[in-house]
Backbone as CSV, one residue per row, in Angstrom:
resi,resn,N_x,N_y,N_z,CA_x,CA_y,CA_z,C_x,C_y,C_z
1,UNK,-19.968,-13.540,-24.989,-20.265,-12.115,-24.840,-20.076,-11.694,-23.387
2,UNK,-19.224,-10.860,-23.205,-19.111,-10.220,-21.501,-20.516,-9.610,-21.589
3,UNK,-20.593,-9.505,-19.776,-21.567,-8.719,-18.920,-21.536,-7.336,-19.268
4,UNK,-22.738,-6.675,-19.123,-22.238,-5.206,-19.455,-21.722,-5.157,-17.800
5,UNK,-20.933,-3.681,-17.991,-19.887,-3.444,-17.107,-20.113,-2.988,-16.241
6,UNK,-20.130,-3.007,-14.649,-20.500,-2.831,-13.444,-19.184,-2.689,-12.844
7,UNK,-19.226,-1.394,-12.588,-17.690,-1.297,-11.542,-17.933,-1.094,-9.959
8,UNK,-17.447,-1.437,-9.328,-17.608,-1.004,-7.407,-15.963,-0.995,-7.750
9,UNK,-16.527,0.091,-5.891,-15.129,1.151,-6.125,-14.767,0.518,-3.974
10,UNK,-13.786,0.342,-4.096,-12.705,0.514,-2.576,-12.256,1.408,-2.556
11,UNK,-12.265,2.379,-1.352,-11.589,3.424,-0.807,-10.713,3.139,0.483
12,UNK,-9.633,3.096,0.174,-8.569,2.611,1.560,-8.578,4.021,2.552
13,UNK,-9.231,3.884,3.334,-8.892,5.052,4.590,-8.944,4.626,5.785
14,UNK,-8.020,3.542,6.428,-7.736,2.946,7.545,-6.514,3.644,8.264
15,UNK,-5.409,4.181,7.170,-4.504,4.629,7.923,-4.692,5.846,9.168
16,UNK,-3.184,5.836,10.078,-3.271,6.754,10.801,-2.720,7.999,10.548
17,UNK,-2.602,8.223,9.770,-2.153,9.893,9.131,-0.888,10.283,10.063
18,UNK,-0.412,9.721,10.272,0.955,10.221,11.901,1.729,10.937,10.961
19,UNK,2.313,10.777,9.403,2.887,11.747,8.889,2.162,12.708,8.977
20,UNK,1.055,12.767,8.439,0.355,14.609,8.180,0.171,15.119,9.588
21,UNK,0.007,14.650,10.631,-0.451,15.461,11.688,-1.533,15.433,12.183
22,UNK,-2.285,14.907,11.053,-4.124,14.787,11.287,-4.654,14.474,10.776
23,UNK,-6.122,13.892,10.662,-6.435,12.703,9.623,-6.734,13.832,8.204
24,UNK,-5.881,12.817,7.566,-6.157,13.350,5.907,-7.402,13.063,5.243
25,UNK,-8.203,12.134,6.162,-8.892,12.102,5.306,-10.324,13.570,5.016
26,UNK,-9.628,14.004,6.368,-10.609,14.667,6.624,-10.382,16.093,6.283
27,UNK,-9.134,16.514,5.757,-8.693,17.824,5.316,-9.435,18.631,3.959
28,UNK,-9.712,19.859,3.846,-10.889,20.388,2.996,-10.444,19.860,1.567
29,UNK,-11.394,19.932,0.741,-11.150,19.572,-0.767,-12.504,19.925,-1.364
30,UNK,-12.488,20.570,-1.950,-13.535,21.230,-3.269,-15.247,21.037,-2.452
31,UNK,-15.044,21.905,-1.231,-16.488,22.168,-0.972,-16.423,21.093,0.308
32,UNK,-16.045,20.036,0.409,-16.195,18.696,1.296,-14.925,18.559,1.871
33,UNK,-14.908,17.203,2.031,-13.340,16.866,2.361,-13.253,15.812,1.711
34,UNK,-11.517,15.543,2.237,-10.951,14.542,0.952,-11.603,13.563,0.519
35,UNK,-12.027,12.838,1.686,-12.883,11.536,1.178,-14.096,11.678,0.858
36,UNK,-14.862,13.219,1.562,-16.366,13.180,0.846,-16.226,13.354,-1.279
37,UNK,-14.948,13.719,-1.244,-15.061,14.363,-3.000,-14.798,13.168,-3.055
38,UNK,-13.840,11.957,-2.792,-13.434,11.291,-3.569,-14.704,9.987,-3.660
39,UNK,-15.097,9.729,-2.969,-16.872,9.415,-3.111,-17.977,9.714,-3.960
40,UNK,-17.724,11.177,-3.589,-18.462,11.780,-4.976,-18.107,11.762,-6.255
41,UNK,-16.837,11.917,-6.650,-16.326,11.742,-7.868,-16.666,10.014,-8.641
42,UNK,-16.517,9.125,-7.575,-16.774,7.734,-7.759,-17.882,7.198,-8.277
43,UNK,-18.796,7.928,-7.282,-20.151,7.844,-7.319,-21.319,8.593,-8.255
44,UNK,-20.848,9.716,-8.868,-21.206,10.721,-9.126,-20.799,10.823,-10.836
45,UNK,-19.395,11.177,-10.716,-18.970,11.449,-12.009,-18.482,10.110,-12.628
46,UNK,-17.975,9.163,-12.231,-17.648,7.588,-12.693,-18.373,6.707,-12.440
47,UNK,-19.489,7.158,-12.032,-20.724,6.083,-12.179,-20.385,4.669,-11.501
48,UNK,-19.626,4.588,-10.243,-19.277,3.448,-9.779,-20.763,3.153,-9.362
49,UNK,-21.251,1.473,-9.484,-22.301,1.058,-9.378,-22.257,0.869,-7.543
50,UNK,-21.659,0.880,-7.088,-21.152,0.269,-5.336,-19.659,0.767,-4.761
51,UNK,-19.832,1.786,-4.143,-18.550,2.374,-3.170,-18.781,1.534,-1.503
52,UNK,-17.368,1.514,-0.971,-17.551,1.014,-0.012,-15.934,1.159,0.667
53,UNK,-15.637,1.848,1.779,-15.228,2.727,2.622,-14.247,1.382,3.474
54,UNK,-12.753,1.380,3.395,-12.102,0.186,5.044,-11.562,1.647,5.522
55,UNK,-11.990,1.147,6.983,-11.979,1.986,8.136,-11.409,1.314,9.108
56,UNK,-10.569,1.898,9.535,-10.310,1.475,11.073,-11.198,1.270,12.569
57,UNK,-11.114,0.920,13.465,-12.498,0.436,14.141,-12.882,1.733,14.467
58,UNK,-14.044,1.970,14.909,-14.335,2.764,15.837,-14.024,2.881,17.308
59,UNK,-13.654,4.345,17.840,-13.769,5.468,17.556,-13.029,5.882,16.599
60,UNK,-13.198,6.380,15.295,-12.183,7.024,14.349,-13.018,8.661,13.676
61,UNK,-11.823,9.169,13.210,-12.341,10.487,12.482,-12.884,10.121,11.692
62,UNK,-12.433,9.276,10.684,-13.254,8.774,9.301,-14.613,8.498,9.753
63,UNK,-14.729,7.655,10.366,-16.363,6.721,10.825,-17.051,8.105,10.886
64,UNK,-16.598,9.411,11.955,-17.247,10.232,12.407,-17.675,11.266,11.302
65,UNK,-17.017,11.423,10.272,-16.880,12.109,8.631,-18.032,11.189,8.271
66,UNK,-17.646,10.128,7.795,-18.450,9.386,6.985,-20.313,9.087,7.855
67,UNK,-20.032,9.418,8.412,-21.316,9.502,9.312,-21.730,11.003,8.889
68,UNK,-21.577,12.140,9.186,-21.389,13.272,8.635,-22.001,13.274,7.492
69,UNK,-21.463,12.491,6.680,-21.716,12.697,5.064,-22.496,11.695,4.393
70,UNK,-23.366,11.005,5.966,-24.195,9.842,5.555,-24.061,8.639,5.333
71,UNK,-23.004,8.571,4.534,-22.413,7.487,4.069,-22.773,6.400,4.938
72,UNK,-23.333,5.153,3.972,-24.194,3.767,5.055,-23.140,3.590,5.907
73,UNK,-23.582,2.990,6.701,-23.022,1.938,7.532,-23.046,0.700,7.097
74,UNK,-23.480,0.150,6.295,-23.723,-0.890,5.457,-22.553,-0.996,4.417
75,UNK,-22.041,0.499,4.042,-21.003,-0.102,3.349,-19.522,0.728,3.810
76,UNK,-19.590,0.347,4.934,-18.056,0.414,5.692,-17.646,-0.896,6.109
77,UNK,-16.400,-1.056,5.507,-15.587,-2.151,5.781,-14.383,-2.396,6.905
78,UNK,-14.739,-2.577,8.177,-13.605,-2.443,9.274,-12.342,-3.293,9.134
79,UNK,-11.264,-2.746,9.503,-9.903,-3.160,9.201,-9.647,-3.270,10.616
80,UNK,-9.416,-4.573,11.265,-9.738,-4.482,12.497,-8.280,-4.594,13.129
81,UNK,-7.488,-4.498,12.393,-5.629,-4.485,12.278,-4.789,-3.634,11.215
82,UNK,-5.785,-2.495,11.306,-5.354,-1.566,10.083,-3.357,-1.731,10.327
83,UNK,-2.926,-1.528,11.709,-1.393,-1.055,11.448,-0.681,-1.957,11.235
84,UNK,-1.207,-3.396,10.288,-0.367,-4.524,9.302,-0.198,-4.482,8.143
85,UNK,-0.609,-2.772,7.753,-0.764,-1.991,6.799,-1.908,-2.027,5.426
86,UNK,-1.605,-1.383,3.978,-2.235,-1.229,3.064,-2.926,-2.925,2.774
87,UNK,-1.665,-3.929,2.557,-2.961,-5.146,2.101,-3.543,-5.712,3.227
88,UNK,-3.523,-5.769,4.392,-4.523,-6.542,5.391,-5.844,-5.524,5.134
89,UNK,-5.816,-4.134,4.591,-7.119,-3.772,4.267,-7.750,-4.217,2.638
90,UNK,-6.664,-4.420,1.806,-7.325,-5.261,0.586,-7.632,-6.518,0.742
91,UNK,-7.258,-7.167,2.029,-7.651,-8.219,2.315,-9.054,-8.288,2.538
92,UNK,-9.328,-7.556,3.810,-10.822,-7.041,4.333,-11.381,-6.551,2.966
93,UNK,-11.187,-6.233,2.128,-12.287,-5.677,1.296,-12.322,-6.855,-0.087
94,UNK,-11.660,-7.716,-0.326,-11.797,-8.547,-1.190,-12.412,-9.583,-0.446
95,UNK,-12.516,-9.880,0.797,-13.316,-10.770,1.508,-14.549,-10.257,1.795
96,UNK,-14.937,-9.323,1.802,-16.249,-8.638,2.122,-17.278,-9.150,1.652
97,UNK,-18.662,-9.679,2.357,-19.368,-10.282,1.483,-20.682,-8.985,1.129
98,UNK,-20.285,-8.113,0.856,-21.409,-6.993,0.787,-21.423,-6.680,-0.668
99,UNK,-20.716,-7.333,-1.156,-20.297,-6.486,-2.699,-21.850,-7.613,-3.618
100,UNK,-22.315,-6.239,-4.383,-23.198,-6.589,-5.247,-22.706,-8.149,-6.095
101,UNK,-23.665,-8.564,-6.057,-23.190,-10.028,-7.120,-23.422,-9.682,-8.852
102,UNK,-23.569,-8.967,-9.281,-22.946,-8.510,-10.384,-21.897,-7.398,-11.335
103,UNK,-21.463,-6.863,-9.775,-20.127,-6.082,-10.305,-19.458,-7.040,-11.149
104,UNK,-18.305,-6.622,-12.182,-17.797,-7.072,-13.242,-16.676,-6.232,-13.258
105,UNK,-16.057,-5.682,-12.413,-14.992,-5.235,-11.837,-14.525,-3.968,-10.748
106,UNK,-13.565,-4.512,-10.051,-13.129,-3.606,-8.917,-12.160,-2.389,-8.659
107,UNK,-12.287,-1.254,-8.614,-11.367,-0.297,-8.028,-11.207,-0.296,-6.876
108,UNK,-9.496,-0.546,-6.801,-8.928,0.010,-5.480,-8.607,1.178,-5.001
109,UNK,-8.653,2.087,-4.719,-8.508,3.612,-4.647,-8.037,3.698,-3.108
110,UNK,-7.178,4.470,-3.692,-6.231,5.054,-2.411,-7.082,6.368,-2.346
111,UNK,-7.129,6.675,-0.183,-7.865,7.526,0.176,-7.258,9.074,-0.015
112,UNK,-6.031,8.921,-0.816,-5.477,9.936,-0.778,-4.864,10.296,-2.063
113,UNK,-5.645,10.286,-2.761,-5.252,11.307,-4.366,-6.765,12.032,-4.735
114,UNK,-7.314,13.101,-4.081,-8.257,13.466,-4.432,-8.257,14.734,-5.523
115,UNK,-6.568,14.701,-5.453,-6.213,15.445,-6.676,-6.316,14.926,-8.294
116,UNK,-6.487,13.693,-8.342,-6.069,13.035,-9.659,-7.215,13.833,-10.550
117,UNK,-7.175,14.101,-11.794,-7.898,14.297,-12.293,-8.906,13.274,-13.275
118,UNK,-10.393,13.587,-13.608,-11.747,12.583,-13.590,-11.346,12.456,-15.234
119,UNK,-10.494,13.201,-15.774,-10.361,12.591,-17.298,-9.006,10.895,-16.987
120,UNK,-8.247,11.442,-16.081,-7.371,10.321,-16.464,-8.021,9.076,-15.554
121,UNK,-8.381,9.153,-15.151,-9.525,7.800,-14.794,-10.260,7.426,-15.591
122,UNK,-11.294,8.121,-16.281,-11.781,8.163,-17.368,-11.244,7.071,-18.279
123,UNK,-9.896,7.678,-18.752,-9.134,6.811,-19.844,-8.657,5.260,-19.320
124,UNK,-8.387,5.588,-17.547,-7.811,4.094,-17.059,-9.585,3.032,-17.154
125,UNK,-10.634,3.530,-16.795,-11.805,2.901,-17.379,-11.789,2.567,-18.738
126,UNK,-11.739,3.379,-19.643,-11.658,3.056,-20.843,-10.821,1.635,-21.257
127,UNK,-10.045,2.015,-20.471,-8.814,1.036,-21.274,-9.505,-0.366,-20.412
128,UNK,-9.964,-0.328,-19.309,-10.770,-1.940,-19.233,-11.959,-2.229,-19.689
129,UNK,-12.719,-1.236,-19.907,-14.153,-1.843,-21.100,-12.998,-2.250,-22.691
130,UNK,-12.225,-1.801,-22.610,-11.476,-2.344,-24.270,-10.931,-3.795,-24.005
131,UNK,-10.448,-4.284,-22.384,-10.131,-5.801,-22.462,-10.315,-5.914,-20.871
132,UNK,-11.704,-6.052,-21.039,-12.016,-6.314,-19.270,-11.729,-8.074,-18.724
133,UNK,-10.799,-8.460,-19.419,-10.474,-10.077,-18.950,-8.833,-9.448,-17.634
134,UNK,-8.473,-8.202,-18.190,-7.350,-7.969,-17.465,-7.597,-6.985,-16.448
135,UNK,-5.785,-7.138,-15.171,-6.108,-6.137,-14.168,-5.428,-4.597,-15.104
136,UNK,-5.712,-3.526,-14.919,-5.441,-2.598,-15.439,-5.253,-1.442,-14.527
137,UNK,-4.031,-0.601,-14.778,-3.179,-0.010,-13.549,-2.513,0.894,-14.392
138,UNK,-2.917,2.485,-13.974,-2.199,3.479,-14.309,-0.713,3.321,-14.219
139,UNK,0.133,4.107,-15.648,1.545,4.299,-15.379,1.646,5.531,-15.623
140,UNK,2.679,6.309,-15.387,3.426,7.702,-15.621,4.542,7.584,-15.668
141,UNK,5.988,7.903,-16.250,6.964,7.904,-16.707,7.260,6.243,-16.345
142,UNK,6.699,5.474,-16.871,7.064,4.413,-16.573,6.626,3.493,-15.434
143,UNK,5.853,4.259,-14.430,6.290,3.436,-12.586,4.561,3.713,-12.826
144,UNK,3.982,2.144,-12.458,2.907,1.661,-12.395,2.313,2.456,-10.905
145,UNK,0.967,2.850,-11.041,0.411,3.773,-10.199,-0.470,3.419,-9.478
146,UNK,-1.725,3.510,-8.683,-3.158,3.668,-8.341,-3.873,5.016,-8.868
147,UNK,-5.323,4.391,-9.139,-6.139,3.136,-8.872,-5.435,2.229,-9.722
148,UNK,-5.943,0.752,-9.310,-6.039,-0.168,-9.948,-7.344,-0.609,-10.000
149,UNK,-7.734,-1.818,-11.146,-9.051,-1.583,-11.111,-8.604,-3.034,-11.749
150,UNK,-9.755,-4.231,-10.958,-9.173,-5.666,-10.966,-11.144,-6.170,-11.853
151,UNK,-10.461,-7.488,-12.654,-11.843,-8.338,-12.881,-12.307,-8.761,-10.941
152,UNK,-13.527,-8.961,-11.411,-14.299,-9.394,-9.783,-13.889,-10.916,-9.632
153,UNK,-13.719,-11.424,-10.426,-13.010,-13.104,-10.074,-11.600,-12.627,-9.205
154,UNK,-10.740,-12.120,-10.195,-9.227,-11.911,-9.630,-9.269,-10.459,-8.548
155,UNK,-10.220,-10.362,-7.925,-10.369,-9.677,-6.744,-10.608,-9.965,-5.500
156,UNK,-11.509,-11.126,-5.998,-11.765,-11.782,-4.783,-10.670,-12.869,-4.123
157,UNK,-9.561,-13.079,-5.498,-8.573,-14.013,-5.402,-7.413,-13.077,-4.112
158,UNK,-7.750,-11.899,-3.592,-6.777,-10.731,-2.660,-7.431,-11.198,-1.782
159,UNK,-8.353,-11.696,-1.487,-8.953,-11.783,0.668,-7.761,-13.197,0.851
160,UNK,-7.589,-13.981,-0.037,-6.161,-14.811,0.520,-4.940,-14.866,-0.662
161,UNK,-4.030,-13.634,-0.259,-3.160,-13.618,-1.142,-1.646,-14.019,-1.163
162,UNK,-1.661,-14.968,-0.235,-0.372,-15.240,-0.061,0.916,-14.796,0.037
163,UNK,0.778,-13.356,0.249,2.118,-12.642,0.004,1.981,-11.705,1.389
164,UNK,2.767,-10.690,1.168,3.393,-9.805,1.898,2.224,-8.395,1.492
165,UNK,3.322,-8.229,0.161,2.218,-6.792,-0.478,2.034,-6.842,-1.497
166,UNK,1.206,-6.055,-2.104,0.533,-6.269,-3.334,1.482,-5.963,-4.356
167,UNK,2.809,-5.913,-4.781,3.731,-5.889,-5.886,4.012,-7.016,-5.773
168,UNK,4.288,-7.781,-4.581,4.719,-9.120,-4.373,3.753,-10.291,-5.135
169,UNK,2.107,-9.736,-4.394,0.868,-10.812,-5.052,1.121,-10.715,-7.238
170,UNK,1.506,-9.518,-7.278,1.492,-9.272,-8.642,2.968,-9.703,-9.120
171,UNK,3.838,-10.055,-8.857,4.915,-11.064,-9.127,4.635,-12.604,-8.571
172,UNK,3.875,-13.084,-8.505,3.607,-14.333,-7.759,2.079,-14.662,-8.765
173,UNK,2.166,-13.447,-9.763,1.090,-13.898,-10.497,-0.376,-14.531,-10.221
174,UNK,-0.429,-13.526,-8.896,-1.613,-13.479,-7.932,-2.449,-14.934,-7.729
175,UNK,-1.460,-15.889,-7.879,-1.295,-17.106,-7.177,-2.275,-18.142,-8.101
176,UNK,-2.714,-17.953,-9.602,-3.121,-18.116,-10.697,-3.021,-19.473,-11.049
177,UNK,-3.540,-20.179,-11.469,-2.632,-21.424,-12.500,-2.204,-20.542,-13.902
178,UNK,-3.815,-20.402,-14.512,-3.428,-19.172,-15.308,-2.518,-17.778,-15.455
179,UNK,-1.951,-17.417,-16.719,-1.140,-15.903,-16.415,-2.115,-14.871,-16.077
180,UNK,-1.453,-14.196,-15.060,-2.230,-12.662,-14.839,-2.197,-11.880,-16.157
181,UNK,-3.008,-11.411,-16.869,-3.093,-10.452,-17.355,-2.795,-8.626,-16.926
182,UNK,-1.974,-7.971,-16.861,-1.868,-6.636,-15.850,-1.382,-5.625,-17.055
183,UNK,-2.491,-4.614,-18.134,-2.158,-3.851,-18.191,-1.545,-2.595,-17.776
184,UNK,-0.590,-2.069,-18.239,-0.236,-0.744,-17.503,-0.787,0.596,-18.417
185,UNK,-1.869,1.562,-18.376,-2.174,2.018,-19.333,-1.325,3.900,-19.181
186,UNK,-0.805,3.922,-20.152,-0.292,5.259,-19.801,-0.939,6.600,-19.899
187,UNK,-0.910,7.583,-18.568,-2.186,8.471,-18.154,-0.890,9.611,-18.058
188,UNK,-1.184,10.414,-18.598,-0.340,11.802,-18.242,-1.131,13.145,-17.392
189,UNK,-0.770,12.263,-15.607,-1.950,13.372,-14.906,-0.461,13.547,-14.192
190,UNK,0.371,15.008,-13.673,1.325,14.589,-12.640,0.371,14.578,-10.858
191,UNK,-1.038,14.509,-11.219,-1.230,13.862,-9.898,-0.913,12.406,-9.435
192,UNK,-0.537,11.713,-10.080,-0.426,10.507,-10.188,0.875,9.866,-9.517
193,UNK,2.375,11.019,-9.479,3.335,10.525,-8.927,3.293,11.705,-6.941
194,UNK,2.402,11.752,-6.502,1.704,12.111,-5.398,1.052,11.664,-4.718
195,UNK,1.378,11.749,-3.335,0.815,11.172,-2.321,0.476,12.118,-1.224
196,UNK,-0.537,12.068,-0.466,-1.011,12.833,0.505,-0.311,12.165,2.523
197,UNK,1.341,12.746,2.402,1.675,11.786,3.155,1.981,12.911,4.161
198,UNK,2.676,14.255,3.863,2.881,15.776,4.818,2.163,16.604,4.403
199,UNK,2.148,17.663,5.591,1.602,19.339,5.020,2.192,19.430,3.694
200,UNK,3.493,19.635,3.216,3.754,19.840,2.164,3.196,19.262,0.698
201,UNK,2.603,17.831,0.602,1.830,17.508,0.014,0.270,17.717,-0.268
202,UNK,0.103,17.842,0.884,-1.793,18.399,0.525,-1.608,19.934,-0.261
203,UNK,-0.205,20.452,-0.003,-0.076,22.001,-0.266,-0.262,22.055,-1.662
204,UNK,0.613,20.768,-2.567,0.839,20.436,-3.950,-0.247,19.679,-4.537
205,UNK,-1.093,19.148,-4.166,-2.205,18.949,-4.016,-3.444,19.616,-4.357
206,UNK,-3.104,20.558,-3.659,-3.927,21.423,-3.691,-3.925,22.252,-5.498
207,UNK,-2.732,22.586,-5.631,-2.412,23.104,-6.212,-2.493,22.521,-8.022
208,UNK,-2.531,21.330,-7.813,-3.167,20.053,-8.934,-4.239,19.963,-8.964
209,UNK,-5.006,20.086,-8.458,-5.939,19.830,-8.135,-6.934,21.031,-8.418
210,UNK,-6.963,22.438,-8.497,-7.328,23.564,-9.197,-8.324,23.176,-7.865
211,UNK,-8.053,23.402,-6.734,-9.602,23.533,-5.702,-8.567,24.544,-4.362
């Protein structure tokens, strides 16, 4: 019989925003800013049991937001080489020893879709309480997306992943004896083929996003 289901949630916001101009994370979104909604939505409306924030060191905008908005200090995760990019911070956060000892699985969440909408997450949850032995990963016309949302065994298997980047760890069969299991579950949000990378994107964004 599985555990009942305990999710903790990763929020990647280490980058330096040098495309947008200014930190994204901190640009308005439905009352807050990007990362205060996408926290809240986590926390709030998806019932993540444990959120927890990789940041770049201090001094940063984020730290200074997330301070702002309370958010512990207890559960910020420093990326103390954020510009070796996206996995040296899934590294830091699958090594983290802060994570509750009975989560029963992990979201990775990129700090920058605060457009996605809370039904198609919804359904990408769904689809791992239906076979929570696997990793399970939004698709849209085909091309596998974020979040991903990993078992807590094969999460912790990312603080040493032997690869480059995480398409690579997931062709290398995340270094397993066993096969990876990696649903792709199909979500029809077009926030999903979007990224918060120029002005022109937060614009479309925005605009998905009904805020």
């Amino acid at each position: 019989m599985n555990p009942p289901f305990r999710l903790g949630a990763v929020i990647l916001a280490a980058g330096a925003s040098t495309r947008m101009g200014s930190p994204k994370m901190l640009l308005p979104w439905a009352g807050t800013t990007v990362i205060g909604h996408i926290i809240q939505l986590w926390s709030e409306q998806l019932q993540a049991a444990e959120i927890a924030v990789v940041c770049a060191p201090p001094p940063s905008a984020v730290m200074n937001e997330l301070d702002r908005l309370n958010f512990s200090t207890g559960q910020r995760i420093i990326n103390p080489q954020p510009d070796r990019g996206m996995l040296s911070s899934i590294q830091c956060a699958a090594a983290w020893p802060g994570w509750q000892n009975d989560l029963t699985h992990l979201a990775l969440i990129l700090g920058d879709q605060p457009h996605l909408r809370r039904h198609a997450l919804q359904i990408l949850l769904e689809s791992v309480r239906q076979n929570p032995s696997a990793v399970h990963q939004p698709s849209r016309n085909d091309r596998p997306k974020h979040p991903i949302i990993f078992p807590a065994e094969e999460w912790r298997s990312l603080a040493n992943p032997k690869c480059e980047t995480l398409r690579e760890y997931f062709e290398k069969n995340g270094g397993r004896k066993s096969p990876l299991q990696l649903v792709l579950v199909k979500v029809d949000d077009p926030g999903l083929d979007l990224d918060l990378d120029y002005p022109a994107d937060y614009q479309a964004a925005l605009e998905l996003g009904g805020h």
